[in-house]
PDB file with SEQRES, HELIX, SHEET and CRYST1 records, atoms N, CA, C and O in Angstrom:
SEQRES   1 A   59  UNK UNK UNK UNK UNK UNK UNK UNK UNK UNK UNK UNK UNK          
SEQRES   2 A   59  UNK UNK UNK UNK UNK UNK UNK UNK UNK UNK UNK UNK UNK          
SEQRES   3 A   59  UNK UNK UNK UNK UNK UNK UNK UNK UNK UNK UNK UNK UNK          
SEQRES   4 A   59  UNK UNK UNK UNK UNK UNK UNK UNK UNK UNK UNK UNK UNK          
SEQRES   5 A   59  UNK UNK UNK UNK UNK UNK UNK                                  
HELIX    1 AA1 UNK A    2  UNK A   14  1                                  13    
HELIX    2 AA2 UNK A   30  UNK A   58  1                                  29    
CRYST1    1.000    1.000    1.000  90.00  90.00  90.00 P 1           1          
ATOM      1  N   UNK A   1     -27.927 -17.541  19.186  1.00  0.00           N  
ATOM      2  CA  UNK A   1     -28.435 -18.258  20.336  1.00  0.00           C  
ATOM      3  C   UNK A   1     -27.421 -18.227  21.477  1.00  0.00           C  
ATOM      4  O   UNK A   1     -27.673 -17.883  22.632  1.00  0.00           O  
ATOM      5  N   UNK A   2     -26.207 -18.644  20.989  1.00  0.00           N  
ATOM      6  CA  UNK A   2     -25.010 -18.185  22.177  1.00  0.00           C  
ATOM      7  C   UNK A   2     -25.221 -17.028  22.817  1.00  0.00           C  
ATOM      8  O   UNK A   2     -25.137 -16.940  24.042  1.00  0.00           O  
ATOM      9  N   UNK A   3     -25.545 -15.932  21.958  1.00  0.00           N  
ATOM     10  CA  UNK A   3     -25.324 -14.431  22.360  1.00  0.00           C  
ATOM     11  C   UNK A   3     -26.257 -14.370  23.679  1.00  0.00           C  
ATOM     12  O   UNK A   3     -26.010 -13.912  24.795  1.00  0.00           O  
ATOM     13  N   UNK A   4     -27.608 -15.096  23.078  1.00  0.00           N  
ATOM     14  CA  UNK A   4     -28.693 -14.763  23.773  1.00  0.00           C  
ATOM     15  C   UNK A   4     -28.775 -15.579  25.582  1.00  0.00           C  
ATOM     16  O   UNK A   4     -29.329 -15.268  26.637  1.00  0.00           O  
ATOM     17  N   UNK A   5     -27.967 -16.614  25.162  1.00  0.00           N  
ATOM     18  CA  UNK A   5     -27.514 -17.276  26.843  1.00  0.00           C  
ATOM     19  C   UNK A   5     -26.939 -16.754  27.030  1.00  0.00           C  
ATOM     20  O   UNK A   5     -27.366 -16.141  28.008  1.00  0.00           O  
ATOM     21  N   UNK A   6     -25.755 -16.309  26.712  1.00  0.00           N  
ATOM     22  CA  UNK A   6     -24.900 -15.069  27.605  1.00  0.00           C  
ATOM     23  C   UNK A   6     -25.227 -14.020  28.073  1.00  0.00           C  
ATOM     24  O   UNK A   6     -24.496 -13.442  28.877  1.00  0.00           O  
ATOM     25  N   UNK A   7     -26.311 -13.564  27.711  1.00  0.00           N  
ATOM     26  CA  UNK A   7     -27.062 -12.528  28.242  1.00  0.00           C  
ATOM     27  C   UNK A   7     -28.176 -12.917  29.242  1.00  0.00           C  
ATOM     28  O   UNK A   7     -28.700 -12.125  30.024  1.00  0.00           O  
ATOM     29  N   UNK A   8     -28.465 -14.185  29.130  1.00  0.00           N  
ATOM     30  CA  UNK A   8     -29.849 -14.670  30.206  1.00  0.00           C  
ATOM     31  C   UNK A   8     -28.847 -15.202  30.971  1.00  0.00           C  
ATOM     32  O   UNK A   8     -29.473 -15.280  32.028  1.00  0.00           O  
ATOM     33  N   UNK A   9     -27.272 -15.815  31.340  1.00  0.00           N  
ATOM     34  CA  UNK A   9     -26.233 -15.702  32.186  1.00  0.00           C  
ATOM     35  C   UNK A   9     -26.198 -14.733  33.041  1.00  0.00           C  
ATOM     36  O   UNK A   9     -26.531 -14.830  34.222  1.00  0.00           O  
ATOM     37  N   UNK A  10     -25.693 -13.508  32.356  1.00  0.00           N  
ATOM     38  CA  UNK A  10     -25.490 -12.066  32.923  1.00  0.00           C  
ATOM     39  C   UNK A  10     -26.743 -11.886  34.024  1.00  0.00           C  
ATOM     40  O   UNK A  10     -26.753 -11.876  35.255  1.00  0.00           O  
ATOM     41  N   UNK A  11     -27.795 -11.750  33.012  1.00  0.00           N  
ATOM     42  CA  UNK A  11     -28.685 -11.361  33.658  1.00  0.00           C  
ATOM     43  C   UNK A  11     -29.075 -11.815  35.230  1.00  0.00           C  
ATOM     44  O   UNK A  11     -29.145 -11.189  36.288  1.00  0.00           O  
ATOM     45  N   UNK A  12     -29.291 -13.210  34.852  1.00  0.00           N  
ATOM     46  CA  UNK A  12     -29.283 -14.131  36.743  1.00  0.00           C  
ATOM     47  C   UNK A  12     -28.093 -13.863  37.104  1.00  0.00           C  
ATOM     48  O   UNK A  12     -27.924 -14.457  38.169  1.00  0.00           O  
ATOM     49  N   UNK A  13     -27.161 -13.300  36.821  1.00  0.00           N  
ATOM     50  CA  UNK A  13     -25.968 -13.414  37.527  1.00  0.00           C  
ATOM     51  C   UNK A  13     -25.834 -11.965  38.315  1.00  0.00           C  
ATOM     52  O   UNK A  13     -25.051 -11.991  39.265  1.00  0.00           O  
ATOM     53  N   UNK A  14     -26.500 -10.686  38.047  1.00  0.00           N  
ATOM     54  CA  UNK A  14     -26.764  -9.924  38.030  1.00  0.00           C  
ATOM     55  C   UNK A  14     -28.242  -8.868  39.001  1.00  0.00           C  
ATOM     56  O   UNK A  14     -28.473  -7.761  39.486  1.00  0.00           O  
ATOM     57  N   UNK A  15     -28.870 -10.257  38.763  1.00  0.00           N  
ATOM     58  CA  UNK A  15     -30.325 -10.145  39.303  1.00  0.00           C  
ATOM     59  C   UNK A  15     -30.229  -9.570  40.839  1.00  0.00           C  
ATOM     60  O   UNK A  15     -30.480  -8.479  41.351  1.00  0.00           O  
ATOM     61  N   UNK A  16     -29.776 -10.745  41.293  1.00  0.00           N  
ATOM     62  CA  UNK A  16     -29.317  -9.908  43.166  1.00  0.00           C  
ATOM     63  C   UNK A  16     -28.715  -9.156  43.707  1.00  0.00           C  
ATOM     64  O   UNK A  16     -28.763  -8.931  44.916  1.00  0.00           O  
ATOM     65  N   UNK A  17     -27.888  -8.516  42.731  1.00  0.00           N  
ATOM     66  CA  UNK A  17     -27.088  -7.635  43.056  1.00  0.00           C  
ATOM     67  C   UNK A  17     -27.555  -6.331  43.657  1.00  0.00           C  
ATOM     68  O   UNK A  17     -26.991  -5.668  44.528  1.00  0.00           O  
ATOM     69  N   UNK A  18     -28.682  -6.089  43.034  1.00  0.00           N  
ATOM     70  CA  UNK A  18     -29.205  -4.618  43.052  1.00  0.00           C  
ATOM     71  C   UNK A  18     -28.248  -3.371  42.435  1.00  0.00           C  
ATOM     72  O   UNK A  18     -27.722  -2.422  43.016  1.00  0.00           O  
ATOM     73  N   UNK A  19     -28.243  -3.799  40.913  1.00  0.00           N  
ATOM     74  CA  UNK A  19     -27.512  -2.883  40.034  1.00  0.00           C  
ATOM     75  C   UNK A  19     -28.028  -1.578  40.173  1.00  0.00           C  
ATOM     76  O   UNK A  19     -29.218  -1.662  39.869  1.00  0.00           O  
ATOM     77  N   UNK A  20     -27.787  -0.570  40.434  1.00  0.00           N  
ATOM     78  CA  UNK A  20     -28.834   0.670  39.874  1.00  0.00           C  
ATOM     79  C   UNK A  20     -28.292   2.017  39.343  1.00  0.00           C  
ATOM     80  O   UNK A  20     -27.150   2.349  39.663  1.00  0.00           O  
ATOM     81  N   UNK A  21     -28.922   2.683  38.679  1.00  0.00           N  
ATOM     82  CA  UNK A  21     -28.604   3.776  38.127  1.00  0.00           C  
ATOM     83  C   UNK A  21     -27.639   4.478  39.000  1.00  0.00           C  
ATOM     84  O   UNK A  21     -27.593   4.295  40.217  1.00  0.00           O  
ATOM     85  N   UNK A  22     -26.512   5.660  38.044  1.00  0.00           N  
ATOM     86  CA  UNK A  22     -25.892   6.426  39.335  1.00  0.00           C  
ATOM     87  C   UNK A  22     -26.731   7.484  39.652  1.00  0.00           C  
ATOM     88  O   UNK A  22     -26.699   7.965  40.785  1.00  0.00           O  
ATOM     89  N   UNK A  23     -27.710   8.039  38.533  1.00  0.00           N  
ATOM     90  CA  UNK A  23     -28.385   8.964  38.750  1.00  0.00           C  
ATOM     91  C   UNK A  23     -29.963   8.558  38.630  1.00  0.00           C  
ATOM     92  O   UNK A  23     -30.435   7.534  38.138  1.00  0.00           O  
ATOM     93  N   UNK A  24     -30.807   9.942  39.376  1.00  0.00           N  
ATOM     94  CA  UNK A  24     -31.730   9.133  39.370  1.00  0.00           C  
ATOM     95  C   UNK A  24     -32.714   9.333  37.664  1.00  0.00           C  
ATOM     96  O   UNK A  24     -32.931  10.488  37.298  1.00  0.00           O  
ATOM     97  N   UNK A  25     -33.046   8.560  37.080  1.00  0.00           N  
ATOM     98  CA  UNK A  25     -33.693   8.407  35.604  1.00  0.00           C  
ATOM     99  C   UNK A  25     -34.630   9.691  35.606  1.00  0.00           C  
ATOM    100  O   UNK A  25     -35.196  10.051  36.638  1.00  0.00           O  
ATOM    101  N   UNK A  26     -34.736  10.222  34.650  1.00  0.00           N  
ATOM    102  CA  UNK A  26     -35.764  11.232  34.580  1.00  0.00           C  
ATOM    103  C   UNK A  26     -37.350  10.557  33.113  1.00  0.00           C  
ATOM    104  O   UNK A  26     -37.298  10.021  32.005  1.00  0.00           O  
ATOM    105  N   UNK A  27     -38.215  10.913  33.811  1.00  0.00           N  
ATOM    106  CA  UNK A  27     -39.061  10.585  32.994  1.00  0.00           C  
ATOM    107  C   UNK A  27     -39.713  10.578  31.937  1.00  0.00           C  
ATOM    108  O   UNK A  27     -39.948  11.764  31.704  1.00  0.00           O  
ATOM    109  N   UNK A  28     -40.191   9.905  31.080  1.00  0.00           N  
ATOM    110  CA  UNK A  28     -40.599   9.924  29.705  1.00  0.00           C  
ATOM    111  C   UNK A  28     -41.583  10.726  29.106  1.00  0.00           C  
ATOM    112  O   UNK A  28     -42.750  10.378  29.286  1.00  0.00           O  
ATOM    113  N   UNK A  29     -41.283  12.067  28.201  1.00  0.00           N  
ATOM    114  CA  UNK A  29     -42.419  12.264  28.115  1.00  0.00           C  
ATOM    115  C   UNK A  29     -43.237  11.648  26.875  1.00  0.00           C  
ATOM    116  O   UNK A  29     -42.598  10.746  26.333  1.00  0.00           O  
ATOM    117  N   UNK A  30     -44.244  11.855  26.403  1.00  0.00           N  
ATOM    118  CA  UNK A  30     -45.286  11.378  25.978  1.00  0.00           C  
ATOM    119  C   UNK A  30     -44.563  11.750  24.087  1.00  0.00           C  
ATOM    120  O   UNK A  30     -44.503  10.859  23.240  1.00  0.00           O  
ATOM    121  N   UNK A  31     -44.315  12.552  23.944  1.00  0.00           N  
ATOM    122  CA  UNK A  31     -43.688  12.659  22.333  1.00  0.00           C  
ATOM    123  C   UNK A  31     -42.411  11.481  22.348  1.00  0.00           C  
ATOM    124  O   UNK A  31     -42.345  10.495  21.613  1.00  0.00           O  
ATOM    125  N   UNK A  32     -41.304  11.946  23.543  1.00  0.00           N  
ATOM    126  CA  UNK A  32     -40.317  10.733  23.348  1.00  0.00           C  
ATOM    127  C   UNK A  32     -40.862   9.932  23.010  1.00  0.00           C  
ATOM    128  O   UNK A  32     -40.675   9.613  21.836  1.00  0.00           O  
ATOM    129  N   UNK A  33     -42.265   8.806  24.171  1.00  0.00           N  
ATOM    130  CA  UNK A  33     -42.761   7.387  23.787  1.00  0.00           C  
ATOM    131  C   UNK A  33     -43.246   7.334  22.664  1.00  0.00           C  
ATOM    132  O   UNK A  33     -43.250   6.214  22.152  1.00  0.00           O  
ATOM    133  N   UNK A  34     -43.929   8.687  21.720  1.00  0.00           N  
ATOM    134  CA  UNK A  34     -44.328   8.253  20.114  1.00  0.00           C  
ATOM    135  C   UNK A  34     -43.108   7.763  19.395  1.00  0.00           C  
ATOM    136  O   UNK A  34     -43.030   6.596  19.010  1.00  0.00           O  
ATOM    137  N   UNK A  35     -42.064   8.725  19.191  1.00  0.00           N  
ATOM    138  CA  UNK A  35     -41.269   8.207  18.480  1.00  0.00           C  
ATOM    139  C   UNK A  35     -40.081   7.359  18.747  1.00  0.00           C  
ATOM    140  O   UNK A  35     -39.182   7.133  17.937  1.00  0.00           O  
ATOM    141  N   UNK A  36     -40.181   6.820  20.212  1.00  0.00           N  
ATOM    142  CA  UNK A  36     -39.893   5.324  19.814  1.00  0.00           C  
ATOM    143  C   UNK A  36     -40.601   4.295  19.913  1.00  0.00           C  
ATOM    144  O   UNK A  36     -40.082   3.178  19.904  1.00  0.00           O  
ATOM    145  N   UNK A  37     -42.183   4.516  20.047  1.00  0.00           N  
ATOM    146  CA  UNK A  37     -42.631   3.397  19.284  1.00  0.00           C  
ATOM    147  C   UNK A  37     -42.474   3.517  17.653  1.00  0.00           C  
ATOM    148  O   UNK A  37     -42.494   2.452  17.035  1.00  0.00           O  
ATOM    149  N   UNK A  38     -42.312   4.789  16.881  1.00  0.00           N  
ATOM    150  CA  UNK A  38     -42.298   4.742  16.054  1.00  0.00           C  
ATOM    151  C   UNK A  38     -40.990   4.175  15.683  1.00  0.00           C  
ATOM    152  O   UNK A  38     -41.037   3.173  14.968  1.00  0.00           O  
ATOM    153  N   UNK A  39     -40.214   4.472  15.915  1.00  0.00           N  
ATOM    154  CA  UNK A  39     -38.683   3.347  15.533  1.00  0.00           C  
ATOM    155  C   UNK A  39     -38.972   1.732  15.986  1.00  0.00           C  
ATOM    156  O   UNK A  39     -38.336   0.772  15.549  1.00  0.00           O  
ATOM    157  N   UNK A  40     -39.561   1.698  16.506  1.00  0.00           N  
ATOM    158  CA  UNK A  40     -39.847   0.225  16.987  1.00  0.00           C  
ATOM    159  C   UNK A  40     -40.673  -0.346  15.964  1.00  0.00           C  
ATOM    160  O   UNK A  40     -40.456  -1.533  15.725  1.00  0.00           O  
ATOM    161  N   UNK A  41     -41.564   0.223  15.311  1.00  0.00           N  
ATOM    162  CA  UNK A  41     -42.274   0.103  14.287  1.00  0.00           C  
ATOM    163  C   UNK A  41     -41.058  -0.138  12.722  1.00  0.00           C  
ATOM    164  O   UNK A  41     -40.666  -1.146  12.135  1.00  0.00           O  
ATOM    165  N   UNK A  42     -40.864   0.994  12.575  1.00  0.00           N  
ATOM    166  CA  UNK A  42     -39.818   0.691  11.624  1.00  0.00           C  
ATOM    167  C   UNK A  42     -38.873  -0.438  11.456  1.00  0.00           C  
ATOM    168  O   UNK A  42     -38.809  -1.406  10.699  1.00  0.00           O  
ATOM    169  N   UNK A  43     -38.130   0.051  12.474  1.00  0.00           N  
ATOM    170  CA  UNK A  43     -37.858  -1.391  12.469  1.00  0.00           C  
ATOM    171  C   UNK A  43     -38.576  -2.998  12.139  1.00  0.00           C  
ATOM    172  O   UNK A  43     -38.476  -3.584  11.061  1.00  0.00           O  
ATOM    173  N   UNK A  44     -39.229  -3.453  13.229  1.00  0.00           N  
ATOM    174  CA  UNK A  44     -40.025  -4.503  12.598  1.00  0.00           C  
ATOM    175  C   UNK A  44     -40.437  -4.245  11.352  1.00  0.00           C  
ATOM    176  O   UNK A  44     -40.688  -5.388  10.968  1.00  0.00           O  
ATOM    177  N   UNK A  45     -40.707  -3.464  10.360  1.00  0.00           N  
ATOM    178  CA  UNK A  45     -41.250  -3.426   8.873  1.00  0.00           C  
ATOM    179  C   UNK A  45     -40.074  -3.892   8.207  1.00  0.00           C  
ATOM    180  O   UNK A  45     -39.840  -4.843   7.461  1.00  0.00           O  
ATOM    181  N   UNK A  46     -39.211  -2.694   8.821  1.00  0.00           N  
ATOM    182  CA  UNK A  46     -37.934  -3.082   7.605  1.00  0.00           C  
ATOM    183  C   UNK A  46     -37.290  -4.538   7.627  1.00  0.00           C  
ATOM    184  O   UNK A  46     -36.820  -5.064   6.618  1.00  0.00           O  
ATOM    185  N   UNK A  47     -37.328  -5.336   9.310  1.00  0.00           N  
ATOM    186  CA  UNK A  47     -36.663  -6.544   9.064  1.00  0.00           C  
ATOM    187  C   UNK A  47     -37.397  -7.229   8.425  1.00  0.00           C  
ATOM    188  O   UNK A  47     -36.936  -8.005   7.588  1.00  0.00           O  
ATOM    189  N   UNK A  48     -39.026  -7.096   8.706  1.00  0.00           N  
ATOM    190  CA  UNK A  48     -40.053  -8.051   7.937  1.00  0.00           C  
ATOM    191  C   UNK A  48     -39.949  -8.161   6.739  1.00  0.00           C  
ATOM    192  O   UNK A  48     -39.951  -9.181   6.050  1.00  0.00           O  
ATOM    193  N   UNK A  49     -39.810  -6.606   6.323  1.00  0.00           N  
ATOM    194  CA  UNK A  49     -39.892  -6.597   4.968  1.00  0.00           C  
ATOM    195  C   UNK A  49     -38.483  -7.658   4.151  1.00  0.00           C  
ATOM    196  O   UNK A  49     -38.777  -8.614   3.433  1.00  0.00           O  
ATOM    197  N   UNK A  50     -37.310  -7.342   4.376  1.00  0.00           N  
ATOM    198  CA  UNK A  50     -35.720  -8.402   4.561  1.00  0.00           C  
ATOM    199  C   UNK A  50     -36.114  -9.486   4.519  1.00  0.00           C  
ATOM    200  O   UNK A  50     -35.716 -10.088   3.522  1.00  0.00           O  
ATOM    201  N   UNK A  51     -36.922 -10.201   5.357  1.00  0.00           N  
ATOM    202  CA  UNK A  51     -37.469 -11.488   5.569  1.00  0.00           C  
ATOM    203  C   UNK A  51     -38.273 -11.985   4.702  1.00  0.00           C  
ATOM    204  O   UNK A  51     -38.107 -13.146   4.330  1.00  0.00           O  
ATOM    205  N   UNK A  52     -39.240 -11.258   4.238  1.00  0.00           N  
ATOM    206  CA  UNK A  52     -39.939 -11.538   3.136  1.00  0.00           C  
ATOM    207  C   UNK A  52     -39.139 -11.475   1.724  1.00  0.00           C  
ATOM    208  O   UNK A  52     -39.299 -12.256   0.786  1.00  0.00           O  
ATOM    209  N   UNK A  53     -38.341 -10.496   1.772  1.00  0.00           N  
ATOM    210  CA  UNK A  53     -37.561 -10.473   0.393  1.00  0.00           C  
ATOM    211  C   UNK A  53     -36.737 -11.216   0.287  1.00  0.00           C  
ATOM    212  O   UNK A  53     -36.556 -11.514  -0.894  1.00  0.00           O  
ATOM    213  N   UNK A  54     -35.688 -12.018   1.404  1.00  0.00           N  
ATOM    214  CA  UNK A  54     -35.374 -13.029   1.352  1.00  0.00           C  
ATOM    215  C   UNK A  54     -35.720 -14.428   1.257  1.00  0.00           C  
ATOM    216  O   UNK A  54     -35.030 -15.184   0.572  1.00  0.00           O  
ATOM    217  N   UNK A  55     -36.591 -14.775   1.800  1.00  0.00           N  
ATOM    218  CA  UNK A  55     -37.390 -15.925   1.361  1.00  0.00           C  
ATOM    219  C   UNK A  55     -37.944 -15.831  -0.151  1.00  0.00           C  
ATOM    220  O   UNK A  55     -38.213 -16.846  -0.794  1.00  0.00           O  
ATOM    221  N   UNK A  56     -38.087 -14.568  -0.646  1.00  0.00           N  
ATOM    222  CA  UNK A  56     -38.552 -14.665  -1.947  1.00  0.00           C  
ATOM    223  C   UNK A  56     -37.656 -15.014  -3.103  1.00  0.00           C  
ATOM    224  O   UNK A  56     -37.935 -15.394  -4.240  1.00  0.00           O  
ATOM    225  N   UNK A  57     -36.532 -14.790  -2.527  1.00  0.00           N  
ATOM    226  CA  UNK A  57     -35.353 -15.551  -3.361  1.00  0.00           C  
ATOM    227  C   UNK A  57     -35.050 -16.291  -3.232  1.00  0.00           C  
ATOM    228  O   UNK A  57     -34.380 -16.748  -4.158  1.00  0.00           O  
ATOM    229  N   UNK A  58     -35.210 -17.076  -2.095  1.00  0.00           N  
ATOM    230  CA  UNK A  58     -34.744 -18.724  -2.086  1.00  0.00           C  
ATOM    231  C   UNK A  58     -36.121 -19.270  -2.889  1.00  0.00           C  
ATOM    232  O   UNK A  58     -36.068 -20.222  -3.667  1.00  0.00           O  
ATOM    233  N   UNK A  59     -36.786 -18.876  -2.728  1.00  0.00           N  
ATOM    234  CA  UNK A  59     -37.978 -20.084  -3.602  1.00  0.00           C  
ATOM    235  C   UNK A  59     -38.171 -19.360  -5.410  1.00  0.00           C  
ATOM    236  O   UNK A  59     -38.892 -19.929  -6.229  1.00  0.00           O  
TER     237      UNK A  59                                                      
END                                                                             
């Protein structure tokens, strides 16, 4: 929770600045966005899955 105010700190602290890239971003193509939704996916399974297997040992 600390971590996470220090970062919503940064962030407003940051906001007006007008941070921006040095270069300009190049765009996403359509296979990149599969596979990271697919890691995004994984992820959430695997922590879920952690979560569930942990709770299954405390009870």
């Amino acid at each position: 929770m600390i971590a996470g105010a220090v970062f919503a700190m940064l962030s407003l602290i940051t906001m007006g600045s007008g941070v921006k890239p040095r270069h300009e971003l190049k765009p996403i193509k359509t296979f990149d966005r599969l596979v990271m939704a697919g890691a995004l996916l994984a992820v959430f399974a695997i922590h879920g899955y952690g979560m569930l297997w942990a709770s299954a040992q405390l009870m």
